[in-house]
N, C-alpha and C positions, 0 to 999 in steps of 0.2 A: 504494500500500500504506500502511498505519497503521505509522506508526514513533513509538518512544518515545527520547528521548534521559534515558540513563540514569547517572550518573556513577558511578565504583566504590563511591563512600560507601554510596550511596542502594541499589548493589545485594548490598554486605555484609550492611547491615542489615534487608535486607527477610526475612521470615519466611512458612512455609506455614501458611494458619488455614483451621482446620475448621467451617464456618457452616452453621447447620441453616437459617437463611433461604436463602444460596446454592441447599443442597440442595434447597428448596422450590419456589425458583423454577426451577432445572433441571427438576424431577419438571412441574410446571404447564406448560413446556416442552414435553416429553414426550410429555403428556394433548394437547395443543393438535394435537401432529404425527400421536398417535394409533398409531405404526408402533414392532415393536420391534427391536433389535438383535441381540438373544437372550433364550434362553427365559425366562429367570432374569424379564425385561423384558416376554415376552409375558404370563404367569405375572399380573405387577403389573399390566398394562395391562388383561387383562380381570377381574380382581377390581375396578378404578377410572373405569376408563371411564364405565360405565354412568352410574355415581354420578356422577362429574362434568358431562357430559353433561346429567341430570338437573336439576342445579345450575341452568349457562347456562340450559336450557329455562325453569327458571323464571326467570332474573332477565337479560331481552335486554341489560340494558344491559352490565352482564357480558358477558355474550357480544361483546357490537360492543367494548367495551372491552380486551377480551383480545385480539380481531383485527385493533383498531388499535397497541394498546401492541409486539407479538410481531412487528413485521418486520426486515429487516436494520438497521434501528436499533433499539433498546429506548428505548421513552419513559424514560427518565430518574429519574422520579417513584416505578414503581413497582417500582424495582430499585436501589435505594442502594447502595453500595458498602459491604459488610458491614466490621465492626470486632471483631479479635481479639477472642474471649471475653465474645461479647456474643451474648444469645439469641434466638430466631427473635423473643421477644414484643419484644424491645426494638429490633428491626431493623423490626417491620413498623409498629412508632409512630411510624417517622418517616416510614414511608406514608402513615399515617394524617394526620399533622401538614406535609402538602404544600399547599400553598397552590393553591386549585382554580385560577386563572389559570396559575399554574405546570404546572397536568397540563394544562389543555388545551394548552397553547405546547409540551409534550414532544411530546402526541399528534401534534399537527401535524406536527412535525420528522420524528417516527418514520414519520407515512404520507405525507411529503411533501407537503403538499396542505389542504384545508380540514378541520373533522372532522363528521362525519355527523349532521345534528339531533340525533339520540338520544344523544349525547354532549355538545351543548352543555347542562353543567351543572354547579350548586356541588358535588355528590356523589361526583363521581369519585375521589377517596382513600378516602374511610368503601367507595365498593364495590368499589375495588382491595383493599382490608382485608380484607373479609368474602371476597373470591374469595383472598386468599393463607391466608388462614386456614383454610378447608377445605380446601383443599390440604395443607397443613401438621396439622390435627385427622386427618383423612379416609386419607390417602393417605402420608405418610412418618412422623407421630408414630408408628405402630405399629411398625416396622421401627427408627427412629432408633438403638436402642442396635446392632444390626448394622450398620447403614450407617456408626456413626459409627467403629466397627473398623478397616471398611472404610477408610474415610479418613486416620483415623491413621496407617494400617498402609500408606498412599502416602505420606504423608508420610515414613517412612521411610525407604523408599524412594527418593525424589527426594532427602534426604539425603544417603544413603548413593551416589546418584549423584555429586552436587556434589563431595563428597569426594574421589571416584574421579574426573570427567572434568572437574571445575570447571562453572563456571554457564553457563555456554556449553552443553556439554554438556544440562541442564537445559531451559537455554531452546528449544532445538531440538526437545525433543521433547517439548513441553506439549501442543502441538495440530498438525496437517498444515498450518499456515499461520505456526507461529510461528519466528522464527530470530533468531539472536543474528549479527547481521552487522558485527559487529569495529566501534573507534572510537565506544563508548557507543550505539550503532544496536541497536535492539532490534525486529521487525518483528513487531508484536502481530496484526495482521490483513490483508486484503486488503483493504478498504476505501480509497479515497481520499481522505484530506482533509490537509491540511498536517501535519506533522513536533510532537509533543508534547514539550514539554522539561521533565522532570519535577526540578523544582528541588530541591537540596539539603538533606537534611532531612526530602523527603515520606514517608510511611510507604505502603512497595509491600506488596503480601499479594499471595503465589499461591494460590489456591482450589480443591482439584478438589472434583470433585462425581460421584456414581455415575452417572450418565446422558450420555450421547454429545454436548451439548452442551456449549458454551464461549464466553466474553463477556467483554469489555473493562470496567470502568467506572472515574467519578474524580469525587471532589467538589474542586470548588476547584483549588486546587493544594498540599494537605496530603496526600490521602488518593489513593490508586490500587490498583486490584484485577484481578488476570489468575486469571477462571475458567475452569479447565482439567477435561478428563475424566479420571479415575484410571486407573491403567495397565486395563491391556483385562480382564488375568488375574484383576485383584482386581473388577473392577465387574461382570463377569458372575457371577451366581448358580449357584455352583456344585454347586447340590444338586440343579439342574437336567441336570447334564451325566451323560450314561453313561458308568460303569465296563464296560471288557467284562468280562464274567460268568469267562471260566476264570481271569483273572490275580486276579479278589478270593476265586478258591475254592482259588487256589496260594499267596495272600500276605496274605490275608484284604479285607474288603471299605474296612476303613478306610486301610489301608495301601495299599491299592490306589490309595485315592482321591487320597492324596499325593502316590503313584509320578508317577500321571497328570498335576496340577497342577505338578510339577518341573520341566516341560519348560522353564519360565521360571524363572530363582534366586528363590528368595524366601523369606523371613524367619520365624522361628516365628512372631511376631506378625502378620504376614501371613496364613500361614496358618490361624491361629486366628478369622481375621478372616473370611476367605469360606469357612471351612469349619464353623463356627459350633461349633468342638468345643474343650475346655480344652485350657488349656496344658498341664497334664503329658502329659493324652492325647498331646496330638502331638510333646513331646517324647519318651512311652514308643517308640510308632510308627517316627519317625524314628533313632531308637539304632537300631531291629531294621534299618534301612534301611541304616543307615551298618554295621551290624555284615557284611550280607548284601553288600557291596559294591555294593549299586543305586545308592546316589546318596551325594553328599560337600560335604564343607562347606566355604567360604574367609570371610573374613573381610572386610567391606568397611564402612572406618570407624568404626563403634560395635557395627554389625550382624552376625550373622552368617548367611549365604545357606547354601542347600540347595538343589542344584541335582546331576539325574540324572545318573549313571555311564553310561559308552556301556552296559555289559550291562543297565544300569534300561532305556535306552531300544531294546535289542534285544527284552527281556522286553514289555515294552509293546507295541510296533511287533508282534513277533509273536503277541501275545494279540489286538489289532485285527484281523492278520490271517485267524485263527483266524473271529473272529467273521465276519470280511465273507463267506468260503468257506461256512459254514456257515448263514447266511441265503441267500446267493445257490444253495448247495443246497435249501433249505428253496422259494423262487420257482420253483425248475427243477421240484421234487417237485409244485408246484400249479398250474402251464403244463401239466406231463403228466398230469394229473388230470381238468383243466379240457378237455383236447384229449379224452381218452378218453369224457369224456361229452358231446361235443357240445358243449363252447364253456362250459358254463354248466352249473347246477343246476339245472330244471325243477321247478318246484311241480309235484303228486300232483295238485292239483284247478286248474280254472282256471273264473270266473267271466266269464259277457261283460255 
């Protein structure tokens, strides 16, 4: 396993930064694997696919360059370890400014092995550039100011964890591989290579990013970055998700949408975030909520959580049920339809 030896200084002072490059290179991620998580995902993947897709078709080296940089290593070169408060354009300059001997000795590492003619070449930074930038133009600059909500609005969150369960807590649930294993042992990945001892003074950054993916990286031994996926609740697109129909025509459709999202505590800024609605809105909202007894509020840290009442979640639980009875009558109603007329609908005319 990947372990990082972390001493308490280094892990006080580490801080969660929001990087639209991160974000980029998770989304180009994403496009590579092709597959989505949820709808919110599938939604993105076929509005960008194509276009990407596109892209590689026309420029192969791209393409072999993506294929070799993307495996259980990352070449190095075209994934820097972003720095607080620094912009996608100034992050992918130093992609730009990678010394082509330097990317090909990444590539190599990354695919184990030699690299494919089509990649013996000075260019490989100027076309890692041009492929992270339409990524970044194409496919997450339009969305940015939600996704970047989004992100904050975990940052909060993992906060407001810290707070409440200390760093340990945190580090456990970054990613399904990560753990805080007591005595400065920090276990970043599954991967086997010797034991990191990140010295005194380096600057850690935790990273999420909205997409299912997650990555190690470190320049030197100043700099180290643990990218993580944002809680599950906030990274899926939630204007993809069904409301059942009779509980938003009992408590109306916005309200509704809150009830449903509660299931997990979360924050008004949170929910302003994947719900893409203002704050007062869902301040007005959740008053009717907290008045109506559905759901209640505690305070954790600076934050404060909104999280369902058992009768929110009796209301809900039986409005779903509602609905599943009433579709699975709806199939019963078109089985017996289907059976009375012979199985099927028969065209009037038929051609041979």
């Amino acid at each position: 396993m990947g372990l990082w030896q972390i001493d308490t200084d280094t892990l006080a002072r580490s801080r969660f930064v929001v990087s639209p490059f991160a974000e980029t290179f998770a989304s180009l991620w994403l496009l590579r694997r092709g597959t989505a998580a949820h709808p919110g995902e599938e939604a993105w993947l076929r509005a960008h696919l194509p276009g990407y897709r596109a892209f590689l078709a026309a420029d192969p080296v791209a393409d072999a360059l993506v294929d070799a940089a993307l495996r259980s290593w990352i070449a190095d070169f075209i994934c820097p370890t972003p720095i607080s408060g620094e912009t996608f354009e100034e992050t992918v300059e130093r992609v730009r400014e990678a010394a082509p001997d330097s990317a090909r000795a990444n590539l190599r590492v990354s695919l184990a092995g030699p690299l494919p003619e089509l990649l013996e070449r000075d260019d490989l930074p100027e076309r890692a550039t041009a492929l992270l930038t339409h990524v970044w133009e194409e496919t997450v600059r339009p969305y940015w100011d939600r996704r970047r909500r989004v992100l904050e609005a975990d940052v909060v969150a993992r906060t407001a964890q810290v707070s409440q369960g200390g760093w340990a807590a945190v580090l456990d649930s970054l990613k399904p591989w990560t753990r805080w294993l007591g005595e400065s042992r920090f276990q970043v990945n599954l991967h086997e290579y010797p034991p990191r001892e990140i010295a005194s003074g380096a600057e850690l950054s935790f990273i999420p990013v909205t997409t299912g993916n997650g990555w190690v990286s470190w320049e030197g031994r100043e700099r180290y970055a643990v990218v993580y996926p944002c809680l599950g609740v906030l990274a899926e697109d939630h204007r993809h998700r069904p409301v059942p129909g009779g509980l938003g025509a009992l408590v109306g459709a916005a309200r509704a949408g809150l009830l449903v999202l509660l299931e997990t505590p979360m924050s008004t800024t949170q929910l302003v975030a994947v719900t893409g609605r203002a704050l007062g809105s869902v301040g007005r909202h959740l008053r009717v909520l907290l008045d109506a007894g559905l759901v209640e509020r505690r305070r954790a840290g600076r934050s404060v959580l909104y999280e369902r009442t058992a009768a929110g979640t009796v209301l809900v639980e039986a409005s779903r049920s509602e609905a599943s009875r009433s579709e699975a009558s709806r199939s019963e109603a078109s089985r017996t339809e289907a059976s009375r007329t012979g199985g099927s609908r028969r065209p009037d005319t038929y051609r041979s």
